[in-house]
N, CA, C and O atoms as a Tinker XYZ file with bonds, in Angstrom:
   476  protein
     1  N    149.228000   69.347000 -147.322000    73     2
     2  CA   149.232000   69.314000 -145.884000    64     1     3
     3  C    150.641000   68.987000 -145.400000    63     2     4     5
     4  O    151.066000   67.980000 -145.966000    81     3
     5  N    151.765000   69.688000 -144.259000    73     3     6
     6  CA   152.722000   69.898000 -144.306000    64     5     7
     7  C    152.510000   68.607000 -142.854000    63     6     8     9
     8  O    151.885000   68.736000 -141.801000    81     7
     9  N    153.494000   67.169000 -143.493000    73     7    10
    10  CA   153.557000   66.796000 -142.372000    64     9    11
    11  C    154.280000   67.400000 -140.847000    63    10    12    13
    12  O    155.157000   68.264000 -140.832000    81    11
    13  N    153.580000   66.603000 -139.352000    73    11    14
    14  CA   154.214000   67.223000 -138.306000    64    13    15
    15  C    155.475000   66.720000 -137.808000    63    14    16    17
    16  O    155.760000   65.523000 -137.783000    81    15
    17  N    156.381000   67.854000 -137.330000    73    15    18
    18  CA   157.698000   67.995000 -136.930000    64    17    19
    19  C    157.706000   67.038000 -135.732000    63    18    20    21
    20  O    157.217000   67.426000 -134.672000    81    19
    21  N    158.316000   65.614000 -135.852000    73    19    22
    22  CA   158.314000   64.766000 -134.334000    64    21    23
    23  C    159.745000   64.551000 -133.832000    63    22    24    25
    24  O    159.993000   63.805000 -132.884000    81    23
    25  N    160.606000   65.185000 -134.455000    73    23    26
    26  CA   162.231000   65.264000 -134.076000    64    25    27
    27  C    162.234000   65.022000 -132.738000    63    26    28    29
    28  O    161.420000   65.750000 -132.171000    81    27
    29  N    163.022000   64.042000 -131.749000    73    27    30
    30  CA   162.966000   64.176000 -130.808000    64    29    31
    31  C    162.650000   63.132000 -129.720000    63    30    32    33
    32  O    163.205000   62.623000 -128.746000    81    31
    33  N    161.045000   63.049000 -130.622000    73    31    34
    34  CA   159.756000   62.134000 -129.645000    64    33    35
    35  C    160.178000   60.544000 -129.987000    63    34    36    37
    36  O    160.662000   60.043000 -131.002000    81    35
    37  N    159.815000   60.018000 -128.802000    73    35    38
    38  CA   159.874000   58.788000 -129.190000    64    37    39
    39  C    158.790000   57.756000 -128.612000    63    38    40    41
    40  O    158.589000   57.451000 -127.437000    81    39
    41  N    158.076000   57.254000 -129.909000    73    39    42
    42  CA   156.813000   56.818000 -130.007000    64    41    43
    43  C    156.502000   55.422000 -130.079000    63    42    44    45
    44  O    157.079000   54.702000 -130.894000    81    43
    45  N    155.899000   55.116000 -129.529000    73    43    46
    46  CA   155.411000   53.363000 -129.180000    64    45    47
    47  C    154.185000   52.878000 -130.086000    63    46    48    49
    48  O    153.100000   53.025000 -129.524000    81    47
    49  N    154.137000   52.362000 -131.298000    73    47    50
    50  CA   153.826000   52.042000 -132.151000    64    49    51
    51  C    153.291000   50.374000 -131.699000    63    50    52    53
    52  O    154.088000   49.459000 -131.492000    81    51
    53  N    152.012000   50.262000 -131.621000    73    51    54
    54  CA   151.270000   49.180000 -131.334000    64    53    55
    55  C    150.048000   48.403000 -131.952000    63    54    56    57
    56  O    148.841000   48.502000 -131.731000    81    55
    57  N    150.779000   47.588000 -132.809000    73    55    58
    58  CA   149.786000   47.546000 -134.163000    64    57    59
    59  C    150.192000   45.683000 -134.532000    63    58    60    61
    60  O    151.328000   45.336000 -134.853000    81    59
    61  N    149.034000   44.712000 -134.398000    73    59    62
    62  CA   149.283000   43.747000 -135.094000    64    61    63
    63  C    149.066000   43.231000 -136.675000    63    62    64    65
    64  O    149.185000   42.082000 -137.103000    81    63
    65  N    148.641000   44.681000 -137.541000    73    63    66
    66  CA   148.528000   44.437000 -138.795000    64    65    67
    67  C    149.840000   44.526000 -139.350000    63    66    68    69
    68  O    150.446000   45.579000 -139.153000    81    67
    69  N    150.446000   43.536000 -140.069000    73    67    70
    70  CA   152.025000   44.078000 -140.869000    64    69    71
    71  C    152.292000   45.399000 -141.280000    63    70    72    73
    72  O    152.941000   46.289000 -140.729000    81    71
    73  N    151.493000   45.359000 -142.665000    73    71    74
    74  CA   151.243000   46.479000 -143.325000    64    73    75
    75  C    150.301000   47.923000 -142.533000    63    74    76    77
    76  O    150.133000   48.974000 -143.152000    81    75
    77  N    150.046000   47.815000 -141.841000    73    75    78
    78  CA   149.317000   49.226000 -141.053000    64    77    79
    79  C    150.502000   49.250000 -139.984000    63    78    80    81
    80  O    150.634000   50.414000 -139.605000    81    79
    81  N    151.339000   48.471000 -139.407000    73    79    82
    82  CA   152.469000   48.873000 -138.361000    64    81    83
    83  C    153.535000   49.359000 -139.212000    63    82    84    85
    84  O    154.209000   50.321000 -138.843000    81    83
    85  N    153.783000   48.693000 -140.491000    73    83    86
    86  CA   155.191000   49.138000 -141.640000    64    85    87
    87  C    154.054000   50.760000 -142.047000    63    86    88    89
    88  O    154.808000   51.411000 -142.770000    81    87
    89  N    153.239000   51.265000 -141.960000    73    87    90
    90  CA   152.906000   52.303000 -142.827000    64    89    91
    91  C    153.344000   53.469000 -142.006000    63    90    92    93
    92  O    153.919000   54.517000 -142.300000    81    91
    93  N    152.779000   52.834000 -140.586000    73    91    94
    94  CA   152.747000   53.800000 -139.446000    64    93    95
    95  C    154.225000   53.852000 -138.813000    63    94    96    97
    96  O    154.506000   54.866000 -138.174000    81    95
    97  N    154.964000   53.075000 -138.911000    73    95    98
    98  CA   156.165000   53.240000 -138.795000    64    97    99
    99  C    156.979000   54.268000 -140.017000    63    98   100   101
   100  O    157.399000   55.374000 -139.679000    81    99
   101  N    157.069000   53.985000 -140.816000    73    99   102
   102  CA   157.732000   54.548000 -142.192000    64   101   103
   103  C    156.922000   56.084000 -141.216000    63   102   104   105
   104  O    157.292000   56.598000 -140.160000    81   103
   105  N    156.003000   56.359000 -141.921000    73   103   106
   106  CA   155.413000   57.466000 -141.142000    64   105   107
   107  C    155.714000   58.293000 -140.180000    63   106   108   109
   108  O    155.840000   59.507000 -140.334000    81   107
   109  N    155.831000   57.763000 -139.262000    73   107   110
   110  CA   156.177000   58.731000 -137.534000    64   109   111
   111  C    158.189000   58.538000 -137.906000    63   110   112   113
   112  O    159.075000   59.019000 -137.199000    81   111
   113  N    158.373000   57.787000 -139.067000    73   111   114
   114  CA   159.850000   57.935000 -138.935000    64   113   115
   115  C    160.374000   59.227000 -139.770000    63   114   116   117
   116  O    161.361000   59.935000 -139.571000    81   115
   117  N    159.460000   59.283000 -140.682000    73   115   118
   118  CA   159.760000   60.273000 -141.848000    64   117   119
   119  C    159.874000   61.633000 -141.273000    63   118   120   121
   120  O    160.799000   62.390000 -141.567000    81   119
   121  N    158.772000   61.982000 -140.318000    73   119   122
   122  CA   158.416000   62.968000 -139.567000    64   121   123
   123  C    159.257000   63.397000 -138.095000    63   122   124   125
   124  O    158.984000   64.169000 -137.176000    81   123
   125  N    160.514000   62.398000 -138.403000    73   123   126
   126  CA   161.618000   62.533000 -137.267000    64   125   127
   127  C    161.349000   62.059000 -135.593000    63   126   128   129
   128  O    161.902000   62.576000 -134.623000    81   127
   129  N    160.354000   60.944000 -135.562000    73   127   130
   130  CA   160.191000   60.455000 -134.499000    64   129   131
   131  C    160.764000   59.192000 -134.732000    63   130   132   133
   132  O    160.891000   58.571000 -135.787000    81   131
   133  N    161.180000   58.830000 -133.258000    73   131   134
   134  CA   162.306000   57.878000 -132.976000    64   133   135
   135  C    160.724000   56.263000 -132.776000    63   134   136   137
   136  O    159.759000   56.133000 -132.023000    81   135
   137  N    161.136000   55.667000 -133.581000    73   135   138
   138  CA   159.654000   54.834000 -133.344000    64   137   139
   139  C    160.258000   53.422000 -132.172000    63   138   140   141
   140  O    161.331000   52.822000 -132.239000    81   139
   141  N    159.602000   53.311000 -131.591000    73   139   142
   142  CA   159.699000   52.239000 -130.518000    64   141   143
   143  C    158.373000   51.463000 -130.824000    63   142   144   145
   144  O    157.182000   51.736000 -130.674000    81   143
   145  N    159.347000   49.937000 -131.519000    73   143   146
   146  CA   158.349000   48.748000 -131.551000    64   145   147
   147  C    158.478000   48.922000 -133.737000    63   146   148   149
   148  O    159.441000   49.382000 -134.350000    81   147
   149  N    156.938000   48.275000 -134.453000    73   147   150
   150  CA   155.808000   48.397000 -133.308000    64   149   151
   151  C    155.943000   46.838000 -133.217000    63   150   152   153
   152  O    156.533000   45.964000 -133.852000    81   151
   153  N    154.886000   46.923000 -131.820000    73   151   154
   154  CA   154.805000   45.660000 -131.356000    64   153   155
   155  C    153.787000   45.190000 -131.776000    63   154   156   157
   156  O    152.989000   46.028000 -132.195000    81   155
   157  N    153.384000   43.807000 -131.854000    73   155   158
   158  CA   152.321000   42.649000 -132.248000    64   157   159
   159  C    151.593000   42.618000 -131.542000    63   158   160   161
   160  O    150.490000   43.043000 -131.885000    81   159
   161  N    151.760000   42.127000 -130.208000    73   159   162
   162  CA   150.763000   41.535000 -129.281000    64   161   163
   163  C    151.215000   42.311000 -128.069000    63   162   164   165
   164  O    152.234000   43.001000 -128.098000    81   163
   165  N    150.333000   42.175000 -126.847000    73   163   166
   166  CA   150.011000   42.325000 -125.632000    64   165   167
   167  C    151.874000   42.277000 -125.182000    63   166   168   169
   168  O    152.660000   43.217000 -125.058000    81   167
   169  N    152.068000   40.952000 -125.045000    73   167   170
   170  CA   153.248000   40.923000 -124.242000    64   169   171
   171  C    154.730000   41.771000 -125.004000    63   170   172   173
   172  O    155.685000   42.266000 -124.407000    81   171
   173  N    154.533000   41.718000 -126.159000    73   171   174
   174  CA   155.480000   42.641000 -127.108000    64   173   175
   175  C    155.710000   43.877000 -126.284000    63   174   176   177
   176  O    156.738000   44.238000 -125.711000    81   175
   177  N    154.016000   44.693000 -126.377000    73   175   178
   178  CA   153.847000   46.095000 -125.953000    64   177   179
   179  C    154.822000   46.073000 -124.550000    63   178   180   181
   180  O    155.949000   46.560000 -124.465000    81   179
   181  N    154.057000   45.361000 -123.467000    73   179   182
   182  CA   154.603000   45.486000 -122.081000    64   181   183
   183  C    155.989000   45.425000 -122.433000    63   182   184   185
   184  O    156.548000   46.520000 -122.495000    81   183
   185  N    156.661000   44.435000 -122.673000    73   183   186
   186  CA   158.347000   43.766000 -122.504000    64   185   187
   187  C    158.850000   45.694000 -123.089000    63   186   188   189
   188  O    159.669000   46.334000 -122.428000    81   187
   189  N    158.346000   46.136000 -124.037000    73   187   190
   190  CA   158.594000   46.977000 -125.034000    64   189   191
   191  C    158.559000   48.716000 -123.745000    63   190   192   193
   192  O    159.397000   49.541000 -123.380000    81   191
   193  N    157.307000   48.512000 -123.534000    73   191   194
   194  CA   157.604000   49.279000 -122.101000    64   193   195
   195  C    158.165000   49.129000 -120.892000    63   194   196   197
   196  O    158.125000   49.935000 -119.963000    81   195
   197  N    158.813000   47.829000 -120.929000    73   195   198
   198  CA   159.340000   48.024000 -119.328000    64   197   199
   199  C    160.672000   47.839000 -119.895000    63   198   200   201
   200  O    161.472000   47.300000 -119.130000    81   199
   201  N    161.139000   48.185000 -121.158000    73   199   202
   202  CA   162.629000   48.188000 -121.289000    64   201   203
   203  C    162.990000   49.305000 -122.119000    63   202   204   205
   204  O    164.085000   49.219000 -122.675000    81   203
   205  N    162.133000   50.584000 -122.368000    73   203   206
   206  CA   162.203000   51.706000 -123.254000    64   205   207
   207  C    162.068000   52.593000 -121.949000    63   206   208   209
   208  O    160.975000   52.589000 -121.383000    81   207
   209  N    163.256000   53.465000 -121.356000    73   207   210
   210  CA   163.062000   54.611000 -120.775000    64   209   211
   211  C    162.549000   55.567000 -121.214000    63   210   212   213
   212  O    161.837000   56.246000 -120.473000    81   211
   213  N    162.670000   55.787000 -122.038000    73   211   214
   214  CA   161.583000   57.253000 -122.600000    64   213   215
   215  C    161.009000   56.816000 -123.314000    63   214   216   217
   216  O    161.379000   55.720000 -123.735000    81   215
   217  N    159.523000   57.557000 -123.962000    73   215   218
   218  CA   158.443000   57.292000 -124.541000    64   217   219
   219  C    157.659000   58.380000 -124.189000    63   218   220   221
   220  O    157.351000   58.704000 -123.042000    81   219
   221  N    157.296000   59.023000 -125.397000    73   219   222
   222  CA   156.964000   60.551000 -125.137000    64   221   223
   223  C    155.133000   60.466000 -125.795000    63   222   224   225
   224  O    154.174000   61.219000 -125.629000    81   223
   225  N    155.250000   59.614000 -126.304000    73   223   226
   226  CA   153.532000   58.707000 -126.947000    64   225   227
   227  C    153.365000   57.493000 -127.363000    63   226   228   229
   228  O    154.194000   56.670000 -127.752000    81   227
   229  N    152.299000   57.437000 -127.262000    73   227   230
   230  CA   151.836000   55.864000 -128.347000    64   229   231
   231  C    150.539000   56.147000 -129.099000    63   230   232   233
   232  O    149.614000   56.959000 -129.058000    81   231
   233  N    150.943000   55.022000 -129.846000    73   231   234
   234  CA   149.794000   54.513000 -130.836000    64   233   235
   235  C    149.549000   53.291000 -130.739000    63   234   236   237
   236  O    150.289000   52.504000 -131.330000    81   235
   237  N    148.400000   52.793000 -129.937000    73   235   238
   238  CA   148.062000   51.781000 -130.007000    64   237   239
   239  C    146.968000   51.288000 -130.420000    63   238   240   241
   240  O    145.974000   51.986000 -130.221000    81   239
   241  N    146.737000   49.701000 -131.251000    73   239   242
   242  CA   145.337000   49.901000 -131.863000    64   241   243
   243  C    144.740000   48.898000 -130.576000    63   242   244   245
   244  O    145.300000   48.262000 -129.683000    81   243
   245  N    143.430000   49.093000 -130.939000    73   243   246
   246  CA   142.863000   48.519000 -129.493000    64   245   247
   247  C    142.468000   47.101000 -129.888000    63   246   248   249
   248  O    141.908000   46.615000 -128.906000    81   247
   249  N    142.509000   46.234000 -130.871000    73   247   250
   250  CA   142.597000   44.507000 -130.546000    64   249   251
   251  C    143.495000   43.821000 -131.110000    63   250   252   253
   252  O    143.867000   43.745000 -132.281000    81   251
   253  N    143.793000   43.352000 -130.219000    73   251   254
   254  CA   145.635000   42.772000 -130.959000    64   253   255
   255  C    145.307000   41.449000 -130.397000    63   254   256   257
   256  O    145.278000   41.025000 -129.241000    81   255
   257  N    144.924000   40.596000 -132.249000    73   255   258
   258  CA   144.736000   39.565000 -132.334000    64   257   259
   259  C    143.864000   39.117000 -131.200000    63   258   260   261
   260  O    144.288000   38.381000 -130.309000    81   259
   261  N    142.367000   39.676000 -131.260000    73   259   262
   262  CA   141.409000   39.540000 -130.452000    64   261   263
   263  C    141.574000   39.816000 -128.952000    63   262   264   265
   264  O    140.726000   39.171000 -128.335000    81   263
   265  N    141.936000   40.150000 -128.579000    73   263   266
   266  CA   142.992000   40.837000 -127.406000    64   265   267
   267  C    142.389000   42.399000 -127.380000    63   266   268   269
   268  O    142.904000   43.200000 -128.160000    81   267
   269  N    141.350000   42.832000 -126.533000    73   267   270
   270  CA   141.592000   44.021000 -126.205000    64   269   271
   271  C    143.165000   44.753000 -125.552000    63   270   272   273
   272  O    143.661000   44.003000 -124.711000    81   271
   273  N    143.699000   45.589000 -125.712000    73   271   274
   274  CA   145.050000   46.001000 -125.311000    64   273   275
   275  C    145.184000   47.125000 -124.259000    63   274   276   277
   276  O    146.105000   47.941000 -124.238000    81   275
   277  N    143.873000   47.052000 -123.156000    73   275   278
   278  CA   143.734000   47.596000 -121.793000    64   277   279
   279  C    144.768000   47.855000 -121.209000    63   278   280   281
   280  O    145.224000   48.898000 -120.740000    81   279
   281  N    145.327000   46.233000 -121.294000    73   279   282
   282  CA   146.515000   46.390000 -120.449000    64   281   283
   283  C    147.559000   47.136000 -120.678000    63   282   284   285
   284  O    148.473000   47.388000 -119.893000    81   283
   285  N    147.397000   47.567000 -121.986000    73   283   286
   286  CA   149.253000   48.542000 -122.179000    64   285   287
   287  C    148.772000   49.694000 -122.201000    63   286   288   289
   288  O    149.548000   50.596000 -121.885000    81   287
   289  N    147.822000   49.944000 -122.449000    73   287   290
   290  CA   147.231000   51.598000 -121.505000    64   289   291
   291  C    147.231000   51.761000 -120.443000    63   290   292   293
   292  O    147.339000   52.868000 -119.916000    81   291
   293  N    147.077000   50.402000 -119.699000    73   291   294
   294  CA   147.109000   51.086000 -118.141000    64   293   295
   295  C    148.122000   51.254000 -117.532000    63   294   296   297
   296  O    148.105000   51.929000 -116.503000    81   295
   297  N    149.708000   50.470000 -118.182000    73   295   298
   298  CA   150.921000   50.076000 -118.377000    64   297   299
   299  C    150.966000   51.940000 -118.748000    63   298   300   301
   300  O    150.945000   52.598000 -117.707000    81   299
   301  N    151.009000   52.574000 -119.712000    73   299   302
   302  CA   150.803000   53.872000 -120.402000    64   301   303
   303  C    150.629000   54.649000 -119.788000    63   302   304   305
   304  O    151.319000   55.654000 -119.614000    81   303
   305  N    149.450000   54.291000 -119.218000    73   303   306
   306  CA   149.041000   55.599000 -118.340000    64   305   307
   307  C    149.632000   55.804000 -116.798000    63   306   308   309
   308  O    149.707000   56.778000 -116.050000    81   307
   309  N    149.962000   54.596000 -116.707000    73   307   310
   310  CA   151.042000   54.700000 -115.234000    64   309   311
   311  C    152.545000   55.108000 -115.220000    63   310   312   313
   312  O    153.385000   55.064000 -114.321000    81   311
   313  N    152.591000   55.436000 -116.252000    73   311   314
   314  CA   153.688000   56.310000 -116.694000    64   313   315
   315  C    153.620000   57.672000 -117.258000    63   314   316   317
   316  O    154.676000   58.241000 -117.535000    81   315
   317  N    152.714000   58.134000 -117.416000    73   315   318
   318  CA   152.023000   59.473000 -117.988000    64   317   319
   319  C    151.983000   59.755000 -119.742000    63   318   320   321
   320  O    151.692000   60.781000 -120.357000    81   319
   321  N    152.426000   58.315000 -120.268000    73   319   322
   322  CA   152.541000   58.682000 -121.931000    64   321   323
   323  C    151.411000   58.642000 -122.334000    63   322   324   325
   324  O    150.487000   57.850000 -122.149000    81   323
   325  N    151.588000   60.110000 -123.262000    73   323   326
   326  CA   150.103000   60.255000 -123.710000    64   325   327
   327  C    149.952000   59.085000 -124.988000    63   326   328   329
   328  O    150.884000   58.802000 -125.742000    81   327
   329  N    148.413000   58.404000 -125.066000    73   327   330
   330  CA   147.768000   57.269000 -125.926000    64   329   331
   331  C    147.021000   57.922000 -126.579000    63   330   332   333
   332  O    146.383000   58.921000 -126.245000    81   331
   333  N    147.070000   57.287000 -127.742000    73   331   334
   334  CA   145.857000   57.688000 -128.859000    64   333   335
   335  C    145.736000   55.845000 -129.485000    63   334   336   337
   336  O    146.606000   55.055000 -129.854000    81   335
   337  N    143.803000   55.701000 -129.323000    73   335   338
   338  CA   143.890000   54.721000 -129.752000    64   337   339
   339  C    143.881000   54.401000 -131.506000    63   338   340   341
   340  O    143.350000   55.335000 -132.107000    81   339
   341  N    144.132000   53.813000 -131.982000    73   339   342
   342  CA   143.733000   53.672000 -133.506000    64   341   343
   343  C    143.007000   52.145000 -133.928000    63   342   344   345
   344  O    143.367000   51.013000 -133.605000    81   343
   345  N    142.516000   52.333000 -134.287000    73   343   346
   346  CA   141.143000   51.469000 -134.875000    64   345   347
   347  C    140.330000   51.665000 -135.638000    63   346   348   349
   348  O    139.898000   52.808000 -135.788000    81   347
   349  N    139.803000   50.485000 -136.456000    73   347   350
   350  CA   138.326000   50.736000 -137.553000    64   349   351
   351  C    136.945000   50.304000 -136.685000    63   350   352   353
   352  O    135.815000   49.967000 -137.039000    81   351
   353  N    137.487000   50.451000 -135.590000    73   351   354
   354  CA   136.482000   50.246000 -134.430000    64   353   355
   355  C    135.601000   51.248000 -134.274000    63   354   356   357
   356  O    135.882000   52.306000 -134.835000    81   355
   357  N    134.278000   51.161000 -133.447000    73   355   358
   358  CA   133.242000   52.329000 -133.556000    64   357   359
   359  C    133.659000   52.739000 -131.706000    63   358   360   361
   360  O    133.519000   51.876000 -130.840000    81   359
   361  N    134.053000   53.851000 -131.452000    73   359   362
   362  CA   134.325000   54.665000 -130.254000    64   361   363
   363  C    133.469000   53.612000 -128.783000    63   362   364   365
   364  O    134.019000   53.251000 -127.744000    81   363
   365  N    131.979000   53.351000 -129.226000    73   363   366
   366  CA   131.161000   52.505000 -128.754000    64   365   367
   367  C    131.872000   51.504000 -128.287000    63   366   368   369
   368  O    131.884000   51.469000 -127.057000    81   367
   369  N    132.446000   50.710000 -128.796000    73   367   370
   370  CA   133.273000   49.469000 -128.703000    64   369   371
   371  C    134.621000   49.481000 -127.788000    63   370   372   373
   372  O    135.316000   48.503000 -127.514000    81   371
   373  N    134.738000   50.299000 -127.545000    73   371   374
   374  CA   135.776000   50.777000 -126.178000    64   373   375
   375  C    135.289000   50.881000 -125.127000    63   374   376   377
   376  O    134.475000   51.799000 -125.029000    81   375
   377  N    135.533000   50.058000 -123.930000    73   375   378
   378  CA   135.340000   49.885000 -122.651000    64   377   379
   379  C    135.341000   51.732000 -122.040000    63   378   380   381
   380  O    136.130000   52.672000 -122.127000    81   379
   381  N    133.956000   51.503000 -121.418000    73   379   382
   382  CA   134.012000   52.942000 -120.524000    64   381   383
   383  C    135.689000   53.596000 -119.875000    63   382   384   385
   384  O    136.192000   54.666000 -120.219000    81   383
   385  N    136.221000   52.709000 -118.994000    73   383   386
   386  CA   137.413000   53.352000 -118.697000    64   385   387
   387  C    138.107000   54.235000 -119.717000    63   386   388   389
   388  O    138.473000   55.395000 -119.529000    81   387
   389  N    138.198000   53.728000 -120.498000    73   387   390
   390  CA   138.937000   54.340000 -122.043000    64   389   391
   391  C    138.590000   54.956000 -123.061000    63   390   392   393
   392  O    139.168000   55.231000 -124.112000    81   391
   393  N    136.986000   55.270000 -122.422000    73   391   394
   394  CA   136.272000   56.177000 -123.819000    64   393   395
   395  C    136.863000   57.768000 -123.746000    63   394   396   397
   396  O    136.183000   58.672000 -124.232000    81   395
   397  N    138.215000   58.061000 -123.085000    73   395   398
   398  CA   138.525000   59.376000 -122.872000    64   397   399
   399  C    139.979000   59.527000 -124.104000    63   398   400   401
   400  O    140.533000   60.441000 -124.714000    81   399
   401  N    140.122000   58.013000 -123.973000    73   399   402
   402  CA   141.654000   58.206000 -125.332000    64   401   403
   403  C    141.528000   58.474000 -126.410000    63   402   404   405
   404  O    140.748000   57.758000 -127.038000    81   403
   405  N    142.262000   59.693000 -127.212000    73   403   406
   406  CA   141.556000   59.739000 -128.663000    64   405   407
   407  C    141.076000   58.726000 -129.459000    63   406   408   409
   408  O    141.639000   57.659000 -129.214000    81   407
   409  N    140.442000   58.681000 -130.114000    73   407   410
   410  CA   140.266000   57.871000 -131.196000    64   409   411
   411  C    141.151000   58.703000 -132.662000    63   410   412   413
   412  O    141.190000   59.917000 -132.864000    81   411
   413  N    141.814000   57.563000 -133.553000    73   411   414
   414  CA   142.409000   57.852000 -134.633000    64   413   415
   415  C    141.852000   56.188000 -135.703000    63   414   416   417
   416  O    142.018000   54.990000 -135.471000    81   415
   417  N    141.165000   56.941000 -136.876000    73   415   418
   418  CA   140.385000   55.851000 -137.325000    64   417   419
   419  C    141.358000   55.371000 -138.081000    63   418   420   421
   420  O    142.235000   56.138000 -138.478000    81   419
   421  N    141.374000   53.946000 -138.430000    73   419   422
   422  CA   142.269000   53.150000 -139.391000    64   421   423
   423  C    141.324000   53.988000 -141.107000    63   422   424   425
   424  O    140.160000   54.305000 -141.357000    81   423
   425  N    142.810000   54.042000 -141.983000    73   423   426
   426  CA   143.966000   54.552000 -141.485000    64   425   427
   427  C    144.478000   55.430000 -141.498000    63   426   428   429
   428  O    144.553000   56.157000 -142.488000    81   427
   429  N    145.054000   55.675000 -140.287000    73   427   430
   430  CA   146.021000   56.422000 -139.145000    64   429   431
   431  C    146.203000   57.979000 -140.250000    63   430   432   433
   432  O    146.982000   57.673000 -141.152000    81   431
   433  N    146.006000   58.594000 -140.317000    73   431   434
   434  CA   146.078000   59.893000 -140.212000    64   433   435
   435  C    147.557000   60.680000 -139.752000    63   434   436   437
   436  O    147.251000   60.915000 -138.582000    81   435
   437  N    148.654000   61.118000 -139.872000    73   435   438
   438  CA   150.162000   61.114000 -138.960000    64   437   439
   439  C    149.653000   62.327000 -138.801000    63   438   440   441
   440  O    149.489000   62.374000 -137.582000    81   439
   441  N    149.246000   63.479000 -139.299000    73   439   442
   442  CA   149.239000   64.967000 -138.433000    64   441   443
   443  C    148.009000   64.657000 -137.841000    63   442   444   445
   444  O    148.054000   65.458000 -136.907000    81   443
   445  N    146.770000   63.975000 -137.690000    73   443   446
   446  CA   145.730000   63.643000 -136.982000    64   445   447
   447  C    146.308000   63.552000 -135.149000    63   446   448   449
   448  O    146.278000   64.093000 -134.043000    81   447
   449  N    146.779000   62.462000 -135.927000    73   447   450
   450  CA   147.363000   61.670000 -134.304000    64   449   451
   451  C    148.189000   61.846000 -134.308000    63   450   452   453
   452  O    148.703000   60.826000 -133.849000    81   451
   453  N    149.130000   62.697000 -134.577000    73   451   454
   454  CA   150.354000   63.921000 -133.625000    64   453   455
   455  C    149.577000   64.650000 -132.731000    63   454   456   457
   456  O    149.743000   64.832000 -131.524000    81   455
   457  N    148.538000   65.119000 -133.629000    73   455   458
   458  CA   148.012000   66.341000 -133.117000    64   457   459
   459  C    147.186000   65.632000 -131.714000    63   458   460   461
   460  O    147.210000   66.189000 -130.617000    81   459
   461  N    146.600000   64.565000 -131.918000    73   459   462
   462  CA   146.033000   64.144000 -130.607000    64   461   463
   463  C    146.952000   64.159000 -129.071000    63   462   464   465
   464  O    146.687000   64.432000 -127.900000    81   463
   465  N    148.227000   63.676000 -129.878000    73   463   466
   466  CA   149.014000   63.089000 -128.944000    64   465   467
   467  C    149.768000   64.284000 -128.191000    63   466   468   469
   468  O    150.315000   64.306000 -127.089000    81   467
   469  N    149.629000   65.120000 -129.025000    73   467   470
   470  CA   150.816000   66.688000 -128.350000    64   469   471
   471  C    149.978000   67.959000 -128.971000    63   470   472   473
   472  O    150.382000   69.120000 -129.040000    81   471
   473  N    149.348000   67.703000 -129.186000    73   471   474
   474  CA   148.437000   69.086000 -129.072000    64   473   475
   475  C    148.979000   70.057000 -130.651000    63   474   476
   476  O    148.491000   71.160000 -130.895000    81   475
């Protein structure tokens, strides 16, 4: 399977597992995306978006350190970057507002969730 071409993009990586943010990083880097973050927690993400002018996607997983992470989607989406969530979470477990963001199951898939994120 020929990983996807991300030359260019620059991606917001939102993950409080070490090792699943170092995988997914190495990852979206290999594949020539410029990775922004990843960040740990809630306030990481925000500080991380309100000081990154461009941001062409994210990956964010949806509980960071028991922390649903609503808020940096809505942060996300008020900027038009497309989200894909990632989680070993069941789709169910996502608040109605947000049952429209992909789901990308842990773990992360990189031509999966390219493909979510840019078609």
């Amino acid at each position: 399977m020929t990983a996807p071409q991300l030359s260019g993009r620059h991606i917001l990586l939102v993950e409080d597992d070490y090792f699943a943010a170092d995988d997914l990083a190495t990852s979206f880097g290999s594949a020539g995306a410029q990775v922004v973050g990843p960040a740990a927690s809630i306030d990481h993400a925000l500080g991380l978006i309100a000081r990154t002018q461009r941001l062409d996607g994210a990956v964010v997983d949806i509980n960071l350190g028991g922390t649903m992470s609503y808020d940096v989607v809505d942060r996300l989406r008020a900027r038009g970057v497309p989200v894909v969530f990632a989680s070993g979470y069941d789709r169910t477990t996502i608040a109605a507002p947000y049952r429209d963001i992909p789901l990308c199951e842990k773990p992360v898939d990189l031509k999966r969730c390219a493909k979510l994120l840019f078609g």
